[in-house]
Each structure stands twice: as C-alpha cells, then as structure tokens.
PDB file with one MODEL, atoms N, CA, C and O in Angstrom:
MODEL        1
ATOM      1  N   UNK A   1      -7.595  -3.916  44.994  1.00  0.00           N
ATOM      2  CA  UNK A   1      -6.955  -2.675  45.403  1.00  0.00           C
ATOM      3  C   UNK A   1      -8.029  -1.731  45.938  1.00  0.00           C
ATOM      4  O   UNK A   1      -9.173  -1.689  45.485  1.00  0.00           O
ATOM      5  N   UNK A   2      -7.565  -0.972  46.946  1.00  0.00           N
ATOM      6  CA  UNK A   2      -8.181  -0.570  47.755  1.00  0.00           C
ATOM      7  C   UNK A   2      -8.642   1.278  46.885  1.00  0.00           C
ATOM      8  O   UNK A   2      -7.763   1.948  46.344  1.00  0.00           O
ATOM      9  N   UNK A   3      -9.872   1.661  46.949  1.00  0.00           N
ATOM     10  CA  UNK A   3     -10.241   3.025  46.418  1.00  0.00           C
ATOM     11  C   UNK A   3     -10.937   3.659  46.637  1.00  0.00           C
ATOM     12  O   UNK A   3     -12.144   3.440  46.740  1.00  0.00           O
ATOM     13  N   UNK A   4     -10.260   4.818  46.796  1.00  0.00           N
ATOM     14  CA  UNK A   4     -10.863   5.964  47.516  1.00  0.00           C
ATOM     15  C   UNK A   4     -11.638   7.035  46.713  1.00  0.00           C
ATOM     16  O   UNK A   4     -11.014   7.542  45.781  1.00  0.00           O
ATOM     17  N   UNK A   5     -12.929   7.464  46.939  1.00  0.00           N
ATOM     18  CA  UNK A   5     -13.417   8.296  45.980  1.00  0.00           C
ATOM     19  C   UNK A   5     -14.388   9.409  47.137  1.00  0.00           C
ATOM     20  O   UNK A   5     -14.924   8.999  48.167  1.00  0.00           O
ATOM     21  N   UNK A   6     -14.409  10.300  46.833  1.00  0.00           N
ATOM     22  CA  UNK A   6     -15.394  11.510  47.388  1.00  0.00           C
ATOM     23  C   UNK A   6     -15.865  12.497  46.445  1.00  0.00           C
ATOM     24  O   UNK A   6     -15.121  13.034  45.625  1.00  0.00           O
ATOM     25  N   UNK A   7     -17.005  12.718  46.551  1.00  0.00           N
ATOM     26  CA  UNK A   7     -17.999  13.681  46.015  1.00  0.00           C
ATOM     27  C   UNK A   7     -18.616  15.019  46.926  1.00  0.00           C
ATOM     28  O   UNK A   7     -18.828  15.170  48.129  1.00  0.00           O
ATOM     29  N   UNK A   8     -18.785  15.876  45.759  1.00  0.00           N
ATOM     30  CA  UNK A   8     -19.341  17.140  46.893  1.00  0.00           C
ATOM     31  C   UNK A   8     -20.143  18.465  45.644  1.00  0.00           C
ATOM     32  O   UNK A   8     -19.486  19.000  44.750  1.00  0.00           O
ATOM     33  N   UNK A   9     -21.086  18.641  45.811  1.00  0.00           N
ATOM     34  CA  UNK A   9     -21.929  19.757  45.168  1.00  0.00           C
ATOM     35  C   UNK A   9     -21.900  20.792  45.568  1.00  0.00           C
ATOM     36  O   UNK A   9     -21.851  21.237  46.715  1.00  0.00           O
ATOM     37  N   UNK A  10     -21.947  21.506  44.033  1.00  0.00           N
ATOM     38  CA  UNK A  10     -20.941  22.907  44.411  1.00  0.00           C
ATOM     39  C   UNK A  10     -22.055  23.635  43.784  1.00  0.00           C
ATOM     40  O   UNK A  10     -22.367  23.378  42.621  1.00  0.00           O
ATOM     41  N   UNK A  11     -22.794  24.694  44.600  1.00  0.00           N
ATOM     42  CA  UNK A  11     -24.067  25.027  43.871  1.00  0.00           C
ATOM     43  C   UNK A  11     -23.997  26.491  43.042  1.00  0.00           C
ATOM     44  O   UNK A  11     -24.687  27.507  43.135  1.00  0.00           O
ATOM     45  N   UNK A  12     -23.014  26.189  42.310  1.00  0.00           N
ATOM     46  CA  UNK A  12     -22.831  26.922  41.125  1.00  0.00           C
ATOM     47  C   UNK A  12     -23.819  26.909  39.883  1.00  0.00           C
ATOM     48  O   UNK A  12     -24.757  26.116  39.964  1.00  0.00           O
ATOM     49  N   UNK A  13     -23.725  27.655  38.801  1.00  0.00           N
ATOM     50  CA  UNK A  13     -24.502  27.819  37.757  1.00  0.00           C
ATOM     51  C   UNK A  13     -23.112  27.224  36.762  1.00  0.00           C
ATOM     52  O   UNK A  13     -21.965  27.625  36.960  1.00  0.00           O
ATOM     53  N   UNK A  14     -23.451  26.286  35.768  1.00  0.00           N
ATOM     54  CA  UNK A  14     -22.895  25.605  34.871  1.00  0.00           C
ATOM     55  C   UNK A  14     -21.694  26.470  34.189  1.00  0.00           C
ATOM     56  O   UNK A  14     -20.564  26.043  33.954  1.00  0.00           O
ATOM     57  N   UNK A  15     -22.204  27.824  33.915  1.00  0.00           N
ATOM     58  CA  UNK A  15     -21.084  28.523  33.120  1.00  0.00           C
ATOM     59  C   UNK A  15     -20.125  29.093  34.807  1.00  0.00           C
ATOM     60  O   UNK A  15     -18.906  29.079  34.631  1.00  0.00           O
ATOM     61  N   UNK A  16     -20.366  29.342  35.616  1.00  0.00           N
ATOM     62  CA  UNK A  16     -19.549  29.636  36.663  1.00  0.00           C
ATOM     63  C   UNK A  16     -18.242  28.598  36.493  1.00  0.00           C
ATOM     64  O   UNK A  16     -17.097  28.996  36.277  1.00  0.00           O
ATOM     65  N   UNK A  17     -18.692  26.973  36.653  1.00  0.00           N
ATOM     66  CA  UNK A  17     -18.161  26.027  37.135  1.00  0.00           C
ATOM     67  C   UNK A  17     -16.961  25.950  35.890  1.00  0.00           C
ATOM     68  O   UNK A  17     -15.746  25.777  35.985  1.00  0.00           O
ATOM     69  N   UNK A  18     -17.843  26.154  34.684  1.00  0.00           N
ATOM     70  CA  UNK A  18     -16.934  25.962  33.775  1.00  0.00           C
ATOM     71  C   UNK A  18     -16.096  26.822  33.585  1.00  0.00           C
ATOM     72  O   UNK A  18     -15.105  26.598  32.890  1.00  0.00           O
ATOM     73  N   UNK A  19     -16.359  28.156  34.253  1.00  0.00           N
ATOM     74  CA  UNK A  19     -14.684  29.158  34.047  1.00  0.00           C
ATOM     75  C   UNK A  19     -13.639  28.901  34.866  1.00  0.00           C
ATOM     76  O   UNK A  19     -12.430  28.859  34.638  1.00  0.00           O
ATOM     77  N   UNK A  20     -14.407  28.700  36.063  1.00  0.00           N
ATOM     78  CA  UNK A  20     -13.393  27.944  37.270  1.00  0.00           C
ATOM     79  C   UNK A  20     -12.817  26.731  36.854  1.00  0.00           C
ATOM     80  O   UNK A  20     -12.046  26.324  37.724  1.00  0.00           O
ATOM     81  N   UNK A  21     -12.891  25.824  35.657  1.00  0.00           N
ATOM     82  CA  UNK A  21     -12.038  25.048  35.700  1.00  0.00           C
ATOM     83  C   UNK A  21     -10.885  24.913  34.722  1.00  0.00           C
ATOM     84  O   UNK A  21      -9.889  24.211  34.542  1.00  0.00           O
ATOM     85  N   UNK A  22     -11.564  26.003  34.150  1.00  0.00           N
ATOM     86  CA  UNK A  22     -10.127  26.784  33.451  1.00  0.00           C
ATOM     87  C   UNK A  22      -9.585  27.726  33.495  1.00  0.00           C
ATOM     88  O   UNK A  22      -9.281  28.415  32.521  1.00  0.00           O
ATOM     89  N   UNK A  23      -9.275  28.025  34.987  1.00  0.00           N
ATOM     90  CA  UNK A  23      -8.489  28.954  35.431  1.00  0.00           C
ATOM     91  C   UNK A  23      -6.870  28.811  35.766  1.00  0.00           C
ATOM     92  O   UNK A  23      -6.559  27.643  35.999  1.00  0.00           O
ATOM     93  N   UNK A  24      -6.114  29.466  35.815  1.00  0.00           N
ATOM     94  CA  UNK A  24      -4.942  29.134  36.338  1.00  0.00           C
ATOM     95  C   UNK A  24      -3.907  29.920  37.236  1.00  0.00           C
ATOM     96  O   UNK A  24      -3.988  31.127  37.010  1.00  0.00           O
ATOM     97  N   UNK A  25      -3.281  29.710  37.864  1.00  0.00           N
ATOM     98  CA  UNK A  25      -2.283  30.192  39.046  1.00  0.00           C
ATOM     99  C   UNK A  25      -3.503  30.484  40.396  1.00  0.00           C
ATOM    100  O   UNK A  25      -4.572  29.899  40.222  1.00  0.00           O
ATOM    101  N   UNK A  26      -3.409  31.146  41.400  1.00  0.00           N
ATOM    102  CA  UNK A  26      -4.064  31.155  42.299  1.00  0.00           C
ATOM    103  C   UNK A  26      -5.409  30.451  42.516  1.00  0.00           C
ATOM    104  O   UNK A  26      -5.783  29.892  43.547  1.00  0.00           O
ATOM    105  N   UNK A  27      -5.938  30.554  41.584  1.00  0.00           N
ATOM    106  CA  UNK A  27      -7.170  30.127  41.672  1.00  0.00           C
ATOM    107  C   UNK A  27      -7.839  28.345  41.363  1.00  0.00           C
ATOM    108  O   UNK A  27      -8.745  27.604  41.745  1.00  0.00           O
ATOM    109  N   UNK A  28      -6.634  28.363  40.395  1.00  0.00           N
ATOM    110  CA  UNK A  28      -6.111  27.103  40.210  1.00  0.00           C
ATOM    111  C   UNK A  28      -5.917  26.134  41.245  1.00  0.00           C
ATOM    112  O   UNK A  28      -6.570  25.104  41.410  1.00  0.00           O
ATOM    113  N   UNK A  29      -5.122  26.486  41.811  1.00  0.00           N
ATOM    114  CA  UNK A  29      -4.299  25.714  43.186  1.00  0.00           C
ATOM    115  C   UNK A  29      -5.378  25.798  44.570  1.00  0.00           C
ATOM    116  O   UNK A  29      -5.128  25.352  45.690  1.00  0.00           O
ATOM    117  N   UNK A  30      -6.582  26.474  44.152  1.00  0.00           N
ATOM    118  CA  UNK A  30      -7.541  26.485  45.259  1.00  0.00           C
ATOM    119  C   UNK A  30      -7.964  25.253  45.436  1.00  0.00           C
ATOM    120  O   UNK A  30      -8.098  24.687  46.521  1.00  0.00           O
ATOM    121  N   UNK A  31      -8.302  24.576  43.770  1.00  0.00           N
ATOM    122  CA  UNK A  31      -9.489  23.691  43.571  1.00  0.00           C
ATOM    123  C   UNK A  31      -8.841  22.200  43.072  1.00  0.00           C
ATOM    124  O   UNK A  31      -9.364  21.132  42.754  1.00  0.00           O
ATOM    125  N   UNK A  32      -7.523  22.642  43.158  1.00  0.00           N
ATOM    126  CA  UNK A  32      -6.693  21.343  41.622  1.00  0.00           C
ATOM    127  C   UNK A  32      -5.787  20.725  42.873  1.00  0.00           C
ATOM    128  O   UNK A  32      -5.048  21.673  43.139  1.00  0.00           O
ATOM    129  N   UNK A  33      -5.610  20.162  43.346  1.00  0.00           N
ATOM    130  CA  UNK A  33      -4.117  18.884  43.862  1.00  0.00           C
ATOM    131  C   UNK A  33      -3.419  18.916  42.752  1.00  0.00           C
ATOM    132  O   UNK A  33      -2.398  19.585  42.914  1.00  0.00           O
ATOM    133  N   UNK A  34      -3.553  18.372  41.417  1.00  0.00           N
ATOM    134  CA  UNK A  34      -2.667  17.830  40.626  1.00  0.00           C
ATOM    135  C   UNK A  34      -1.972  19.240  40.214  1.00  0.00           C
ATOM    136  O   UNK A  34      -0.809  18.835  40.248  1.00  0.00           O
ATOM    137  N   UNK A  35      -1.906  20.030  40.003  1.00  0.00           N
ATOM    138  CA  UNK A  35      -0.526  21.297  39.360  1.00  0.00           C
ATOM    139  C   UNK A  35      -0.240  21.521  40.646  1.00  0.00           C
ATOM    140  O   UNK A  35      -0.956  21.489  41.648  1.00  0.00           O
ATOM    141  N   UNK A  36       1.325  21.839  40.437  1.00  0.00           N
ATOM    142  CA  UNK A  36       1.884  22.846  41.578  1.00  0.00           C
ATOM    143  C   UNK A  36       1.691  23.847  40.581  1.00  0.00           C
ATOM    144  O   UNK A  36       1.044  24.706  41.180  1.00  0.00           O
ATOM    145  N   UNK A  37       1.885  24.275  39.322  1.00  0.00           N
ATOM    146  CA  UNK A  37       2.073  25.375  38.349  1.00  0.00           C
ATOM    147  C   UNK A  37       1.372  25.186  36.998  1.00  0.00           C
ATOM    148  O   UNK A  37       1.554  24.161  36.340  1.00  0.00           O
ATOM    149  N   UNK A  38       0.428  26.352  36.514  1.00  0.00           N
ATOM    150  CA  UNK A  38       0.148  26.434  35.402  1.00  0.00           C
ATOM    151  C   UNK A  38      -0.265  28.109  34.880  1.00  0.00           C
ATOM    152  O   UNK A  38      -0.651  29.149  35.412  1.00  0.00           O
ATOM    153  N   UNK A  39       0.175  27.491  33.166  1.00  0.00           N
ATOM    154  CA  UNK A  39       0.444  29.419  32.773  1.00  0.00           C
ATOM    155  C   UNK A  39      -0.118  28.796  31.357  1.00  0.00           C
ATOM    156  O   UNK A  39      -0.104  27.692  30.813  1.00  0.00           O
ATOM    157  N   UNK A  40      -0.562  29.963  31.094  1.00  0.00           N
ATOM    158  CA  UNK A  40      -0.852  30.040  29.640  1.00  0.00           C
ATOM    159  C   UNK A  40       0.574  30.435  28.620  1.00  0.00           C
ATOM    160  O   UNK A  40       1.533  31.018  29.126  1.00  0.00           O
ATOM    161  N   UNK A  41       0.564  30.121  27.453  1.00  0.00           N
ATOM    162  CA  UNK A  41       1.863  30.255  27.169  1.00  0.00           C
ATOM    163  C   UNK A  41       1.715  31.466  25.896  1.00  0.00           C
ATOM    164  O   UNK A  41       0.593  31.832  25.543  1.00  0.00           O
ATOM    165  N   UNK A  42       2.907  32.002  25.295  1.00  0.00           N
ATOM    166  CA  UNK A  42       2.988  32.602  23.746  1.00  0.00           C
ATOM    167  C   UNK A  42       2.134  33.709  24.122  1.00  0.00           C
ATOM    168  O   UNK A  42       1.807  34.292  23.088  1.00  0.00           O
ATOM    169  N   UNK A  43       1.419  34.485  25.569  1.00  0.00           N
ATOM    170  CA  UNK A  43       1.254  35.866  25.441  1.00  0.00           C
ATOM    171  C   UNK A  43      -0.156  35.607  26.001  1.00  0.00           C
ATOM    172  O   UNK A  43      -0.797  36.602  26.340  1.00  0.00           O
ATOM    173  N   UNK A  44      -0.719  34.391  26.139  1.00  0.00           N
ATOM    174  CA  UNK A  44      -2.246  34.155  26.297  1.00  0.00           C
ATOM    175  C   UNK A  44      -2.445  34.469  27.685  1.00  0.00           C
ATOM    176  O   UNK A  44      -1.696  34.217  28.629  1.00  0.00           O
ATOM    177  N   UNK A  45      -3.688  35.123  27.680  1.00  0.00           N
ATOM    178  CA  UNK A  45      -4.363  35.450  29.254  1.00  0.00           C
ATOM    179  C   UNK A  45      -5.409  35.129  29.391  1.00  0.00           C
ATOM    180  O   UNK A  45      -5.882  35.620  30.416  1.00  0.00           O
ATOM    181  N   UNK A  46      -6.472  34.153  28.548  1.00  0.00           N
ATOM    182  CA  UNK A  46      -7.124  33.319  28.911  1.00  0.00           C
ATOM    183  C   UNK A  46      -7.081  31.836  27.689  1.00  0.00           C
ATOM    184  O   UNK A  46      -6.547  31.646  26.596  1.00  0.00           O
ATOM    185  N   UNK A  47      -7.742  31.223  28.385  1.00  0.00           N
ATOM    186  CA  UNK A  47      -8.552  30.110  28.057  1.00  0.00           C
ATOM    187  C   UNK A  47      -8.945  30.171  26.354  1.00  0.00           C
ATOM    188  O   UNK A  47      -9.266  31.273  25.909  1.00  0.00           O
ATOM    189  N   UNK A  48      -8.919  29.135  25.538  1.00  0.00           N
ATOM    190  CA  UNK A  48      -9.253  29.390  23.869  1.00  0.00           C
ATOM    191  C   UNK A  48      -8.777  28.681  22.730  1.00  0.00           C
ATOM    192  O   UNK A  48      -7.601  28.319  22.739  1.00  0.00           O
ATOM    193  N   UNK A  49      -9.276  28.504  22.057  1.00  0.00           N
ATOM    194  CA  UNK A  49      -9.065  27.611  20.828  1.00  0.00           C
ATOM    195  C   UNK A  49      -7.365  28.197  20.364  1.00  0.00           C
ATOM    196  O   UNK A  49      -7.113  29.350  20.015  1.00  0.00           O
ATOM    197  N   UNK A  50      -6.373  27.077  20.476  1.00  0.00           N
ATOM    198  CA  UNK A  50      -4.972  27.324  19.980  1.00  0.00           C
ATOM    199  C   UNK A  50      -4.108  27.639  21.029  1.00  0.00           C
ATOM    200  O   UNK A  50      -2.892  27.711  20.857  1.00  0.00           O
ATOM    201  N   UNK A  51      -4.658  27.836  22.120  1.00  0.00           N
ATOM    202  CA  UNK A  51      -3.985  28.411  23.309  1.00  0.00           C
ATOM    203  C   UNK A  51      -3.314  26.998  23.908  1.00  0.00           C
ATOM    204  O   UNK A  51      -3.846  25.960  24.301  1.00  0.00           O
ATOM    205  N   UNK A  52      -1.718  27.467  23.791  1.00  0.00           N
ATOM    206  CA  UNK A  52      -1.107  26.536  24.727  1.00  0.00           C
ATOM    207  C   UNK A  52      -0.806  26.411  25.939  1.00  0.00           C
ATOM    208  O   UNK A  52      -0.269  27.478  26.235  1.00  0.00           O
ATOM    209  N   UNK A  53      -0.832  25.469  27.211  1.00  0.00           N
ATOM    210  CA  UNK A  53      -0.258  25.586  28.361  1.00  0.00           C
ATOM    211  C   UNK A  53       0.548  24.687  29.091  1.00  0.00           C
ATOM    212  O   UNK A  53       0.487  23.458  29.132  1.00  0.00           O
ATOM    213  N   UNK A  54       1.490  25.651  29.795  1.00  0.00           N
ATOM    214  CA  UNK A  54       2.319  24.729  31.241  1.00  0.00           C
ATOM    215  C   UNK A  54       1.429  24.361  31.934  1.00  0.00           C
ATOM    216  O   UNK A  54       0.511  25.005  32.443  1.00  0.00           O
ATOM    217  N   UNK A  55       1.762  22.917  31.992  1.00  0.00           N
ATOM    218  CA  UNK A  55       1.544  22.454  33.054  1.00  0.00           C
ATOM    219  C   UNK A  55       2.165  21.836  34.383  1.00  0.00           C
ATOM    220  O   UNK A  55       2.119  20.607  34.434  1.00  0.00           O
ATOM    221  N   UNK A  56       2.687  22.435  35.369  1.00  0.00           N
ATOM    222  CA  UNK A  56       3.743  21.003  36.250  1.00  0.00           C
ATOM    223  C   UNK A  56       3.162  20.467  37.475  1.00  0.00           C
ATOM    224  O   UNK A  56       2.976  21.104  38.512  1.00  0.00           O
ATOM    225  N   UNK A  57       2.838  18.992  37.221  1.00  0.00           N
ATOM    226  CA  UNK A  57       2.355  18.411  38.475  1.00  0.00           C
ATOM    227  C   UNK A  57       2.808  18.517  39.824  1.00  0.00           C
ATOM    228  O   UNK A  57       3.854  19.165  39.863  1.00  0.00           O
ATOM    229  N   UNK A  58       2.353  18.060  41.145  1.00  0.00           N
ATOM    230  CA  UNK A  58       2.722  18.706  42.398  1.00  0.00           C
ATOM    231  C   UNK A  58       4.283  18.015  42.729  1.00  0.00           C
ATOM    232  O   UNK A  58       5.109  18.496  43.505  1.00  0.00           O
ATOM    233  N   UNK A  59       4.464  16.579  41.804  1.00  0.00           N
ATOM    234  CA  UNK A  59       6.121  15.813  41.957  1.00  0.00           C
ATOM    235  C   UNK A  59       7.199  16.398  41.225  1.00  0.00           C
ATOM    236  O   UNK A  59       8.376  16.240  41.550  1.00  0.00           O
ATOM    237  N   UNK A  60       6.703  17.279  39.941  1.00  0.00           N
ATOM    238  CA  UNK A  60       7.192  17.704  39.209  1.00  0.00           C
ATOM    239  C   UNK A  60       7.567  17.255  37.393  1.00  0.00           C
ATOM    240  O   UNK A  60       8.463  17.516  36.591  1.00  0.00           O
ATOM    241  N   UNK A  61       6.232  16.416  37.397  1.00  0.00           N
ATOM    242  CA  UNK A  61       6.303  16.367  36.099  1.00  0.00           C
ATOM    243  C   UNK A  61       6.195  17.400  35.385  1.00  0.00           C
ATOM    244  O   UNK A  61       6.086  18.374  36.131  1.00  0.00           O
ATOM    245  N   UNK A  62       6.157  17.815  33.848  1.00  0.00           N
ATOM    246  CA  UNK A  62       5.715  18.570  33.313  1.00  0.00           C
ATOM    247  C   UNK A  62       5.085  18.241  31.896  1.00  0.00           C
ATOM    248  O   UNK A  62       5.098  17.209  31.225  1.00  0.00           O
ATOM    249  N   UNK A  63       4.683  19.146  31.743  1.00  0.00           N
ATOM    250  CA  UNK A  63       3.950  19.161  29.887  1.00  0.00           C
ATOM    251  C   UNK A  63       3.145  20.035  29.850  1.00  0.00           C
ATOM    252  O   UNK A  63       2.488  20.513  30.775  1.00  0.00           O
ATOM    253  N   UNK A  64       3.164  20.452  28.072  1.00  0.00           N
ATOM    254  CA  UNK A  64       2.453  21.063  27.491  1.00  0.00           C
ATOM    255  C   UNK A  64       1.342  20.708  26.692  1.00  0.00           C
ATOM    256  O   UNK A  64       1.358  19.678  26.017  1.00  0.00           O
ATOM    257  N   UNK A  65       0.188  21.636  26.723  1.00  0.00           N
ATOM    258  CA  UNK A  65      -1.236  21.053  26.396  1.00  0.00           C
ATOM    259  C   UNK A  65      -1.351  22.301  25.500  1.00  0.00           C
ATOM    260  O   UNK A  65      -0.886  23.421  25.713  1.00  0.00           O
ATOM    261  N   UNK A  66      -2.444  21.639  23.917  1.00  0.00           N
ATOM    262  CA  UNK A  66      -3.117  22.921  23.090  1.00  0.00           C
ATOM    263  C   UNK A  66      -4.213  22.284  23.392  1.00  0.00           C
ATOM    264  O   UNK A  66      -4.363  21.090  23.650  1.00  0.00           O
ATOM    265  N   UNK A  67      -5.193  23.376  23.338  1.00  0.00           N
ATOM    266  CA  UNK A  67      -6.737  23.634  23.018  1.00  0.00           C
ATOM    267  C   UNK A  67      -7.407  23.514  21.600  1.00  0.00           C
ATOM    268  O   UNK A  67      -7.680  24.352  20.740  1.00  0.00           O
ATOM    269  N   UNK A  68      -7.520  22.564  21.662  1.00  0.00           N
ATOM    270  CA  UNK A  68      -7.861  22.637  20.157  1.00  0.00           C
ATOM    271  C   UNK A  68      -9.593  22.603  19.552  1.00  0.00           C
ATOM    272  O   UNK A  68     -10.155  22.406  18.475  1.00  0.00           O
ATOM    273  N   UNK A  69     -10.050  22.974  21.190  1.00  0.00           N
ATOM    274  CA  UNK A  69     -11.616  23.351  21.052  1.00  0.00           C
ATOM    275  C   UNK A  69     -11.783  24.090  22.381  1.00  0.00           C
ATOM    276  O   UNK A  69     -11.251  23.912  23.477  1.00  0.00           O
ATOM    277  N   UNK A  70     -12.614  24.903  21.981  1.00  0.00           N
ATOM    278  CA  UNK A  70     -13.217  25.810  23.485  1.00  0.00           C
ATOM    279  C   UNK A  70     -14.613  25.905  22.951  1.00  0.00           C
ATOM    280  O   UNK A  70     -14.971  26.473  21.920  1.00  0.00           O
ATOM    281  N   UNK A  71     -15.467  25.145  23.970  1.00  0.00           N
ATOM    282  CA  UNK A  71     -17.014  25.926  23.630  1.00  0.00           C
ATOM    283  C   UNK A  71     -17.332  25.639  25.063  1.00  0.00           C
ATOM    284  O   UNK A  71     -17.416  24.581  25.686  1.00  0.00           O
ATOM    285  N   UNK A  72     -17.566  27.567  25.587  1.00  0.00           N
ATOM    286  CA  UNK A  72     -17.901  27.014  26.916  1.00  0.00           C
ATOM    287  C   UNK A  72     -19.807  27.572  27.036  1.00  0.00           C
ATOM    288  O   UNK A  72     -20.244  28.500  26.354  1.00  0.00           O
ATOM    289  N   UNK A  73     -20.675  26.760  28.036  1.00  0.00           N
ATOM    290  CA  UNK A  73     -19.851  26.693  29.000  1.00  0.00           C
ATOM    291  C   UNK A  73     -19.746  25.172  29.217  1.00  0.00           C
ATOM    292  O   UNK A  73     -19.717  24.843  30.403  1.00  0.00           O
ATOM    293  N   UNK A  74     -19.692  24.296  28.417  1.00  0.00           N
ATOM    294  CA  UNK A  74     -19.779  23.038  28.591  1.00  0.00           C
ATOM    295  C   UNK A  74     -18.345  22.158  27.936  1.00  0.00           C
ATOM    296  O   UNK A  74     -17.963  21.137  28.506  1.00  0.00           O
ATOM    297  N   UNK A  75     -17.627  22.695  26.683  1.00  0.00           N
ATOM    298  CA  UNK A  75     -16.775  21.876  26.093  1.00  0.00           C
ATOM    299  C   UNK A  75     -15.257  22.385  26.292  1.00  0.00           C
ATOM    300  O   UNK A  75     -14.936  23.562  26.459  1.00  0.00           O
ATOM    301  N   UNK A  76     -14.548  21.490  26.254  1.00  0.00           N
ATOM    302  CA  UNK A  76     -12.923  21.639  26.001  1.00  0.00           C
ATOM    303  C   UNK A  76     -12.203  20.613  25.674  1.00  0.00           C
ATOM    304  O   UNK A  76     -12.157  19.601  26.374  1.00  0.00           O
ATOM    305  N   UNK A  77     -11.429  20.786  24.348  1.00  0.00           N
ATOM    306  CA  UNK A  77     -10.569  19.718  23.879  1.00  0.00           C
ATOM    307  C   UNK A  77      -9.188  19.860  24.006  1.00  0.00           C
ATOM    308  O   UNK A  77      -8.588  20.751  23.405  1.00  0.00           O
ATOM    309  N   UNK A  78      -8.614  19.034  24.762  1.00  0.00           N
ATOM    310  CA  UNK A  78      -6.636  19.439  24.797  1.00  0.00           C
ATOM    311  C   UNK A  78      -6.413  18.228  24.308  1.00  0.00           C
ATOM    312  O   UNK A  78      -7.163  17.255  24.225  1.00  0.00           O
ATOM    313  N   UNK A  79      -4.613  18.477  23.795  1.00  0.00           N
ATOM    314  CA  UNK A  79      -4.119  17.527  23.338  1.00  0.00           C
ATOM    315  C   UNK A  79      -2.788  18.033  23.835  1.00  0.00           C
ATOM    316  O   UNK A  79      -2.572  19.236  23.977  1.00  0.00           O
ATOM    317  N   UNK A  80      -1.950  17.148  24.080  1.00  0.00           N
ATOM    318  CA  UNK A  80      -0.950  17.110  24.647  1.00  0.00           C
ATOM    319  C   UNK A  80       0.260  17.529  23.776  1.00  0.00           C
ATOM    320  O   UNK A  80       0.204  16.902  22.718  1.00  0.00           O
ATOM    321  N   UNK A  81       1.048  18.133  23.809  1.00  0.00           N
ATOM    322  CA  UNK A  81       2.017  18.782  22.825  1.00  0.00           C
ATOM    323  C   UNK A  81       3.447  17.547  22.913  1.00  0.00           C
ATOM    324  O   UNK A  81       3.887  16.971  23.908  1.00  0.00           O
ATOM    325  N   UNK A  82       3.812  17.475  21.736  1.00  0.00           N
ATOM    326  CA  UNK A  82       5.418  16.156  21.585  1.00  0.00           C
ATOM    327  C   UNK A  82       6.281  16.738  22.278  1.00  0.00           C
ATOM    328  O   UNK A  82       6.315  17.964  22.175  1.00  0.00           O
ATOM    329  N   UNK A  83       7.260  16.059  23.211  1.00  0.00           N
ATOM    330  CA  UNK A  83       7.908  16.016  23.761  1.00  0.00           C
ATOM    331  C   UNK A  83       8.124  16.517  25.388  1.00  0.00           C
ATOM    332  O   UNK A  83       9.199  16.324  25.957  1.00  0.00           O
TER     333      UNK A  83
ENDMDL
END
C-alpha cells in the first residue's frame, strides 16, 4: 500500500509549539485536518489536568477526551471518555 508522508520545521521555541497544539476553534483548524470542531467542555477555557473535550472529525465522527495529565511544555495525557 501506497504512503504518503511530509515533513516541515516550524522554527518555534518548544513551549510555543506546545500551546499551539492545544489550542482549539480557530486556531485549531489552522494547523489540524482532522477536527472540523473542538471545545473545551463543563466551563473550561483552557487546556489542563481533568479538562474534558469535543471533539468532531472533518466526516463527522465525534468523541469526548479527558486530560488526565498536563505538563507543558512537553507532556499530555488523554483518554477517551465511554460512549
């Protein structure tokens, strides 16, 4: 099977890169293909240990993700929420 891959350096500083990739709505959709939509959920306005989020892919899947680690500017743990 045939695969396609591309690379590109982004000459950011490590903690930059890492806020940008947990960003969401506009800024999100700059850098991501995969969401058409994502929100923080239960009142949250950023990124953080317990923080849940929407997620809906660009076909329209969906799901919800918790954080169940934030250490930036290097770590993040999600886990996918039942159902």
């Amino acid at each position: 099977m045939p695969v396609v891959s591309a690379e590109i350096i982004v000459p950011v500083d490590p903690a930059t890169a890492f806020a940008v990739s947990q960003t969401t709505g506009r800024v999100r959709h700059r850098w991501d293909p995969f969401n058409s939509e994502q929100q923080f959920l239960d009142g949250a306005t950023t990124a953080g240990k317990g923080v849940l989020t929407f997620t809906r892919q660009r076909l329209g899947f969906s799901m919800v993700s918790h954080y169940v680690s934030y250490a930036p500017p290097t770590d993040v743990g999600m886990r996918l929420t039942p159902g």
